[in-house]
C-alpha positions as CSV (number, residue, x, y, z in Angstrom):
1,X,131.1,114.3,95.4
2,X,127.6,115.4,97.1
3,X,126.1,112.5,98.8
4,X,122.5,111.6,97.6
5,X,120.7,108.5,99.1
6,X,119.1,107.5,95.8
7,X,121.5,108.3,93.2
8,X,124.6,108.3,94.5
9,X,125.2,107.6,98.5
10,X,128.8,108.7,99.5
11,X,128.7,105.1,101.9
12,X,128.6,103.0,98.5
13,X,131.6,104.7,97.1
14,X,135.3,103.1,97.9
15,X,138.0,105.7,96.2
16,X,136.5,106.1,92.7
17,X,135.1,103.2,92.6
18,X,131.1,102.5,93.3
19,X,129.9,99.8,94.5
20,X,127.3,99.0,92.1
21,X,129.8,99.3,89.5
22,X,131.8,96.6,91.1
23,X,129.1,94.3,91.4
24,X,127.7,94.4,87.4
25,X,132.0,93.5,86.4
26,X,131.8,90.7,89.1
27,X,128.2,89.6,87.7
28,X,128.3,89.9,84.2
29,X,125.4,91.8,82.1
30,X,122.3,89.4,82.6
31,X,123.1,88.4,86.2
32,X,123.4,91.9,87.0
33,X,120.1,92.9,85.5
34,X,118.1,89.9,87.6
35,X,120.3,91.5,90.4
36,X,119.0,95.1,89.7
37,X,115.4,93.7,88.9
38,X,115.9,92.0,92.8
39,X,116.9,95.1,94.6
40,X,113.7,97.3,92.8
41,X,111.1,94.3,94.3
42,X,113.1,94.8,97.3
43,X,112.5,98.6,97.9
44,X,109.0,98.4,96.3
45,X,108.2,95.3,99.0
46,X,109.6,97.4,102.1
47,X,108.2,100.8,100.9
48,X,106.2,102.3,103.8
49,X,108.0,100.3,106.3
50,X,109.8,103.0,107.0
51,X,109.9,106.7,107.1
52,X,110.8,107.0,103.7
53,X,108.8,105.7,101.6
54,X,108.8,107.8,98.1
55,X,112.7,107.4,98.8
56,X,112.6,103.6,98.3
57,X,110.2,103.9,95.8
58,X,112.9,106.4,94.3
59,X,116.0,103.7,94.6
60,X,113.7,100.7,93.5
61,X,113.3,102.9,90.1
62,X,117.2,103.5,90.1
63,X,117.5,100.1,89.9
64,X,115.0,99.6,87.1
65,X,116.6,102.4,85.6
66,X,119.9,101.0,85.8
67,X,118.7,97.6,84.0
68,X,117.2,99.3,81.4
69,X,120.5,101.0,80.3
70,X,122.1,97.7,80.3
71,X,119.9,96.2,78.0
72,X,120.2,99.7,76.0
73,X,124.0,99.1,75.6
């Protein structure tokens, strides 16, 4: 697996299974959205904070993203 910061970051991957994955079973669907909606206001807030700022702009859309294909089934 090729580590990419935004879509798929090698340090949020135990075995097969992701992290994110882990936390939407433990959540439930509509917890997990309002968790996802969290983490994009989150990114979004910090965005040019740091040194990277189109890449948190990048993961607070992954998240967004994410939510969205919940709610799409």
């Amino acid at each position: 697996m090729t580590h990419d910061p935004v879509n798929r970051p090698a340090h949020y991957t135990s075995g097969t299974v992701e992290c994110i994955d882990a936390i939407r079973a433990s959540l439930g669907d509509e917890a997990f959205i309002a968790y996802c909606r969290g983490q994009a206001i989150k990114y979004a807030w910090r965005a040019g904070s740091k040194e990277k700022h189109a890449e948190d702009l990048r993961k607070g859309a992954w998240y967004l993203t994410k939510a969205a294909s919940v709610l799409d089934g």
